[in-house]
N, C-alpha and C positions, 0 to 999 in steps of 0.2 A: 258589323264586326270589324276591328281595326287592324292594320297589319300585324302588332306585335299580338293581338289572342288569337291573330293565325298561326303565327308562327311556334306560340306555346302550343297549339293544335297539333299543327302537325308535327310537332318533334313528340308531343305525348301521344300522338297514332303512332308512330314510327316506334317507341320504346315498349308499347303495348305488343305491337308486331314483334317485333324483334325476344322480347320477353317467351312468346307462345313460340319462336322461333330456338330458344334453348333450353325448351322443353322439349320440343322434339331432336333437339340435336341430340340433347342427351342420352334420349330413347335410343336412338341410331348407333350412337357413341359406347357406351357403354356395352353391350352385346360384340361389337368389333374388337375392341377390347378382350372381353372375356375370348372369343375364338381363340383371335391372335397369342394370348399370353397361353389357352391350354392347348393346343392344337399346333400351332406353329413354333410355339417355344422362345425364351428371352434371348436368344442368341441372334434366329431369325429377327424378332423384333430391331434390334441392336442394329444390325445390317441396314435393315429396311428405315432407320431410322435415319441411320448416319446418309442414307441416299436422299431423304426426302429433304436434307438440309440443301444440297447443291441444287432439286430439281425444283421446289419453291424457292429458293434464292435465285433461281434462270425466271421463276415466273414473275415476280415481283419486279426486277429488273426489267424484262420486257414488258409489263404494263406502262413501263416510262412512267407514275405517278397518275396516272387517270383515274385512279378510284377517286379520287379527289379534286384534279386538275381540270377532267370534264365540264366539270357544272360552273367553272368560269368560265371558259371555253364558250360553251351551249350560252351564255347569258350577255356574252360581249358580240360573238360571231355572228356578222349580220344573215348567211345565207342559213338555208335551210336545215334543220337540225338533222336531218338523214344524211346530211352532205358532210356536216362534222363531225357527227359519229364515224360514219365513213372513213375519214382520214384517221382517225385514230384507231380504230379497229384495223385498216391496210397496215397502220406503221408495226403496230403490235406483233401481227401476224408476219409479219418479215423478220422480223427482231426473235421472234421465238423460232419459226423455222430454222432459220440459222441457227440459233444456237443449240436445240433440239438432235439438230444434225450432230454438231461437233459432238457432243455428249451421247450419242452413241454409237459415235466410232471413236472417242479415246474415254472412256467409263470409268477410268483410275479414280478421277476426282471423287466420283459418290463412293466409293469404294475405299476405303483410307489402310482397310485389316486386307484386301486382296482379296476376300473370296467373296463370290456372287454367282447366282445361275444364270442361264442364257436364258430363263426372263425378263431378270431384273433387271437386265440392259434394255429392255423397251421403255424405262419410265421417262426419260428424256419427253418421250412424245404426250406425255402429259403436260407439259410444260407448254403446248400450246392452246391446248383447251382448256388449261387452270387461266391464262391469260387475258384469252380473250373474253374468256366469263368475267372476268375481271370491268374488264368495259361493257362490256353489255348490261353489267347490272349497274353500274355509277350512270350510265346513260338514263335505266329507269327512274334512278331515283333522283335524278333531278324533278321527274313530274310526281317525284312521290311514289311511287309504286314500290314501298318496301317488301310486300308482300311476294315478290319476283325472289327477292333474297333468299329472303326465307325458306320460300319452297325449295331454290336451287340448293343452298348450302346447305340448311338446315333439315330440311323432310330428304330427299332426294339422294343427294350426295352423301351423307353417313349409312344410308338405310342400303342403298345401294352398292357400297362398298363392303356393307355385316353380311349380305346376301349373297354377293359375289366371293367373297372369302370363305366361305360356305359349300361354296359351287366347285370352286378350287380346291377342296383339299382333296376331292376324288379327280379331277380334271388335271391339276400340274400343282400337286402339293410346295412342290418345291419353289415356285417365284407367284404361289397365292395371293400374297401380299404386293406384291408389284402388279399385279395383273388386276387384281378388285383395285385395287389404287387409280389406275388410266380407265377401268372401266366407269369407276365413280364421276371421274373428272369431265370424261364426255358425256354422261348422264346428266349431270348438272349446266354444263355451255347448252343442249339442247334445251332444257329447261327456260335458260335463260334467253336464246336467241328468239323462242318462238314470241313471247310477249314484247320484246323488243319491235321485232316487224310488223307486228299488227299495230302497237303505238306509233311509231313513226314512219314506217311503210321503207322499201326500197329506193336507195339513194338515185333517184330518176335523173339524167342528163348529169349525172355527177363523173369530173374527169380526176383523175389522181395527176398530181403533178410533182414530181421530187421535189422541186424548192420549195412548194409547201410541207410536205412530211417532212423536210431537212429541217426546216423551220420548226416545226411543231417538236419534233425529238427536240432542237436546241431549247426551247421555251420549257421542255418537260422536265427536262436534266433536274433543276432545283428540288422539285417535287418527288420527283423517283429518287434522288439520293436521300430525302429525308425517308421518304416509305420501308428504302430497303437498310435505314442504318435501320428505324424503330423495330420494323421486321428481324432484323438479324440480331438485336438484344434479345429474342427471344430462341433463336440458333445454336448461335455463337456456344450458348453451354454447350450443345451436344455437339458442336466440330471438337471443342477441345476435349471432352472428354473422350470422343472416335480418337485421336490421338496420344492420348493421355494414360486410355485407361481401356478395361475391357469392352467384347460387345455387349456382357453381360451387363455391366452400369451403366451402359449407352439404353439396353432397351426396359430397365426399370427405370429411367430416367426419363426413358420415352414415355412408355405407361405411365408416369407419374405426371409429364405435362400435358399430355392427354386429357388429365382429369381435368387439370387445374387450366386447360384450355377453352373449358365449358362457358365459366361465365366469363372470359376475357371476350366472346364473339358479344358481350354485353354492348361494350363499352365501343368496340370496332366497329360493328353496326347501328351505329350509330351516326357516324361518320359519313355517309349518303346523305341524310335527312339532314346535317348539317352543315350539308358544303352549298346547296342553292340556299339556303335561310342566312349563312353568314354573308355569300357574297352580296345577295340583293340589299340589304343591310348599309356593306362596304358602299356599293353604288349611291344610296341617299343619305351615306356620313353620319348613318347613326348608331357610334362604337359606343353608346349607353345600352341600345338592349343587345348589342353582342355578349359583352359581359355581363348581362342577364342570363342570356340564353345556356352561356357558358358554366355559369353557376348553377346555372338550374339542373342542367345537362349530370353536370359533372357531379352534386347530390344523386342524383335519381342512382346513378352506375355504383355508385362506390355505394349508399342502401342495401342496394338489392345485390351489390356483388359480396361486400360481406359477410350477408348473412348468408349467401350459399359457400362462401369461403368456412365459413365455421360447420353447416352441416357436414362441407366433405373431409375438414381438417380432423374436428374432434373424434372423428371412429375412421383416422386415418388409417389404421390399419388392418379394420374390418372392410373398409375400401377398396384397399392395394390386392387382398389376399381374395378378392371377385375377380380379377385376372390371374391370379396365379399364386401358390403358396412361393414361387422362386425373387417374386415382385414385393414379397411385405417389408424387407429393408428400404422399398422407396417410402416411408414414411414420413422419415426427416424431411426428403427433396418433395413432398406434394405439398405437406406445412407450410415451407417456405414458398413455395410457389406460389401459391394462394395467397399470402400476404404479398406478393411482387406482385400481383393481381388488383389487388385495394390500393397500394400505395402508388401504382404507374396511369390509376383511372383522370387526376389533376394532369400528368402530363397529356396524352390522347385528347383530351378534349379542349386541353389550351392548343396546342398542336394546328386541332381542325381550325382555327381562326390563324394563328401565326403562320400557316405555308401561305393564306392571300396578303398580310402583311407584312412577314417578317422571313422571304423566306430564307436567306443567308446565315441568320443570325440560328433560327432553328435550325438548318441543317447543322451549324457548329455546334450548337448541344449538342444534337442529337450523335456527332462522333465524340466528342468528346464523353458523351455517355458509353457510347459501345468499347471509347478506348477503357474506360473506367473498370468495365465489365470484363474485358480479357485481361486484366492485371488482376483485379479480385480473383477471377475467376482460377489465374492460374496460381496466384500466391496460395488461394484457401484450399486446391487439392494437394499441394505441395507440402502444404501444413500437414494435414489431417494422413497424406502416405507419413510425412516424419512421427507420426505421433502413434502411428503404426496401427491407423484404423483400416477396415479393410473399403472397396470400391463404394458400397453404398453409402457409406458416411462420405467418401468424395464426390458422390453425388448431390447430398445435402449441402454440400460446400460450393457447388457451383450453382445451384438453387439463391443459398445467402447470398453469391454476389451480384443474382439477378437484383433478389430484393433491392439491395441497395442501392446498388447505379439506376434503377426505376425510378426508387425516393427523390436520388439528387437531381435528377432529370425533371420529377414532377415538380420541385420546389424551382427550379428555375426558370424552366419555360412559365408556370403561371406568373413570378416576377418579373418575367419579360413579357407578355402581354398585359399584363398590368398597366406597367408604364405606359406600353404603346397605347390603350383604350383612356387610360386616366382613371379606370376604376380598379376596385378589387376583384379579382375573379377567384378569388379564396370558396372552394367549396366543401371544407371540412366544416362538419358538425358536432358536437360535443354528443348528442343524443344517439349516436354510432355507438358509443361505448356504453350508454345506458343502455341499450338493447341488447349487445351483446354478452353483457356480465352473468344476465341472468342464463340467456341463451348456451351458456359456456358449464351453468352446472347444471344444468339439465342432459345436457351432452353430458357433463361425467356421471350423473345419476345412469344413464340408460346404459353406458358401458361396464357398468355391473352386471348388468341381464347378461344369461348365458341360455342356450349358444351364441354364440359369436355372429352368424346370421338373423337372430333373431332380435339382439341388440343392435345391429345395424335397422332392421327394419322399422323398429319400433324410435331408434334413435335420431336417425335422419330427419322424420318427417316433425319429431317433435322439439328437434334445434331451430327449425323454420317458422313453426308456427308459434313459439317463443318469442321469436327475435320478432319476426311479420307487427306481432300482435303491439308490442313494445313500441318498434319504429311508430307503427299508426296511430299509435294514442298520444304519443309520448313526440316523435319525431317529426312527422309529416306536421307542415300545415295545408291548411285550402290550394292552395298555390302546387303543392306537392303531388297531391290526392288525384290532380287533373288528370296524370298520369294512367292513373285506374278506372275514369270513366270516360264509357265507350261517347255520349253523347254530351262532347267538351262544351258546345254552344248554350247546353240551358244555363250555364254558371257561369255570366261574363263578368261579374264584379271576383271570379275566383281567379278567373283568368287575367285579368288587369291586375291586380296583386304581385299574379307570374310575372308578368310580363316587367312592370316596375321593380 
């Protein structure tokens, strides 16, 4: 077998993975959901929102870029891989302490409206177990072990969190949400630590020395500014609207990218499985099947994310109203979302190649995107209060200017890897919209049926198997298909296809 149908291997194990992976997120997700919106209320929501924005923007920053940064790392560094995992989990774990700290002795920042309970002030310490989980699973997946992910994020950490908010509403109803939140996060880091040490065992004769960790933060800088601009396009709506607007459109807006957060874990996990394949690549100079890999990659997410984009779009608001009749004005913003979904899947996965070649140039997108996104973002509510719509239509508003600044982001980072490989890394197919046309009145067929639950039930599964059916006959070729079989080795002339 040759490197490049390993490499189509294992990025089609890792999407197989990862696919059974937001199936069960979903499971997890969606129940949390439902509590939260009837049980705890959009207001709570709102709150708990506008906090998660400051305590994953502290965790993201203190990863310093290693979900990514890693598996160069681990591929260049001669000594022991326990030894540089090591350093990067120590620097991590400093990095979040500290700021862990500051953030809950001055808690103004998650807090933007002033009011919060003497819960909600522990989330801070989340921040260090969302982190370190952070490295510990880019660690596995440099040897491939996607399945580490999955369990952590995906089974673990939503199901964890539906249960514990659960637990809370008779134990301290009042900071439920913050409390299943830190309970989730440490759920998931133990998950993740323990296959970690059993693959690579305890860092033995291993010394920490500050001018290495000073070192290793200065080298990381590049990579964590891109992580936490890409990360913070997806924020940024809900900081401005905590300030903009009520908590009420902060937590329909939350539920609403909640939903439309589902298949985005598509396209981001992916990103493991594709940081040691590109670099090994980088080391023998051969940027022809990067921008294979890139193509192929970036087809498969935007497939399978569309068509989940349209089961949850079209009965948006038999969707919204599963969390809460307070929540169905998020319809407009879960629409749009889910289109910022499909159109940012070209950015993400030119991305995963341009942080080991380009990475100055992508971090300037990538602000240059986020500046794009807080000018939209604040022109389109400014509109839509002048035009005297009420807050959820200003939620829709900050939704469209994800989509957008996503778009121009996606168009130009694959123009700039392009150049750099000398190939195309264009992964749009025409056969997306063959599949979804049909997919699209099917969806409005079933939204006739009444009840309203009933037409969701019967509607969802059959915008899927529309579109599923369509894509396969009509859109996958051999090369595509790899994806879906478990035993990629009997099909080498499918996989040579791929791979070319």
């Amino acid at each position: 077998m040759t490197e490049a149908t390993q490499d189509i291997q294992a990025l089609a194990k890792g999407g197989r993975t990862n696919f059974f992976g937001f199936v069960l997120r979903l499971g997890g997700t969606a129940p949390f959901l439902f509590i939260a919106g009837q049980f705890y209320g959009v207001e709570a929501m709102g709150r708990y929102a506008s906090a998660l924005v400051i305590v994953e923007l502290s965790a993201q920053l203190c990863a310093l870029g290693q979900r990514r940064g890693l598996a160069q790392r681990l591929s260049e560094d001669p000594r022991a891989a326990a030894h540089v995992i090591a350093d990067g989990l120590l620097m991590t774990l400093m990095l979040s302490a500290a700021v862990a700290a500051m953030l809950f002795l001055f808690p103004a920042p998650m807090f933007p409206s002033g009011q919060y309970s003497e819960y909600d002030k522990y989330l801070p310490i989340a921040i260090v177990a969302n982190a370190l989980t952070d490295v510990a699973l880019a660690a596995l997946a440099y040897s491939y072990n996607i399945a580490a992910t999955v369990r952590a994020r995906s089974l673990v950490e939503p199901w964890v969190q539906t249960l514990s908010a659960v637990l809370f509403l008779w134990l301290a109803p009042e900071g439920g949400l913050a409390l299943s939140y830190i309970v989730a996060k440490f759920a998931a880091a133990l998950v993740a630590f323990v296959p970690l040490f059993r693959s690579v065992g305890l860092p033995r004769q291993w010394r920490p020395h500050p001018l290495r960790i000073g070192r290793l933060a200065l080298l990381s800088f590049p990579l964590a500014g891109a992580d936490l601009v890409e990360w913070g396009t997806r924020k940024l709506d809900i900081a401005i609207l905590g300030f903009l607007t009520t908590p009420t459109a902060v937590g329909v807006y939350f539920a609403a990218q909640q939903v439309a957060s589902l298949p985005q874990k598509l396209k981001t996990s992916f990103e493991p499985i594709l940081g040691p394949v590109i670099t090994r690549n980088l080391k023998e100079g051969n940027l022809a099947a990067i921008a294979a890999q890139v193509r192929q990659v970036g087809f498969w997410i935007i497939a399978v994310q569309a068509g989940i984009a349209l089961a949850l779009a079209i009965p948006g608001t038999d969707v919204m109203r599963l969390v809460g009749k307070d929540f169905v004005g998020g319809t407009g913003a879960l629409s749009f979302l889910m289109i910022a979904e499909v159109v940012a899947a070209t950015a993400v996965v030119s991305e995963a190649a341009l942080v080991y070649v380009a990475r100055m140039p992508n971090l300037a997108i990538s602000l240059a995107t986020i500046a794009l996104q807080a000018v939209l973002t604040f022109v389109g509510i400014e509109l839509v209060r002048d035009l005297g719509y009420n807050d959820k239509f200003q939620a829709a508003a900050a939704a469209c200017a994800l989509a957008l600044s996503l778009g121009a982001a996606s168009l130009a980072k694959a123009g700039l890897l392009g150049r750099i490989l000398g190939e195309s890394v264009n992964n749009w197919r025409w056969p997306v919209i063959w599949a979804a046309a049909p997919a699209v009145l099917v969806g409005w067929a079933t939204q006739q049926i009444a009840p309203w639950w009933l037409s969701l039930l019967v509607g969802l599964p059959a915008i899927l198997l529309t579109y599923g059916w369509v894509i396969w006959y009509r859109g996958f070729g051999p090369e595509d298909r790899v994806i879906f079989r478990r035993n990629v080795g009997k099909a080498p002339e499918d996989l040579e296809g791929a791979a070319t």
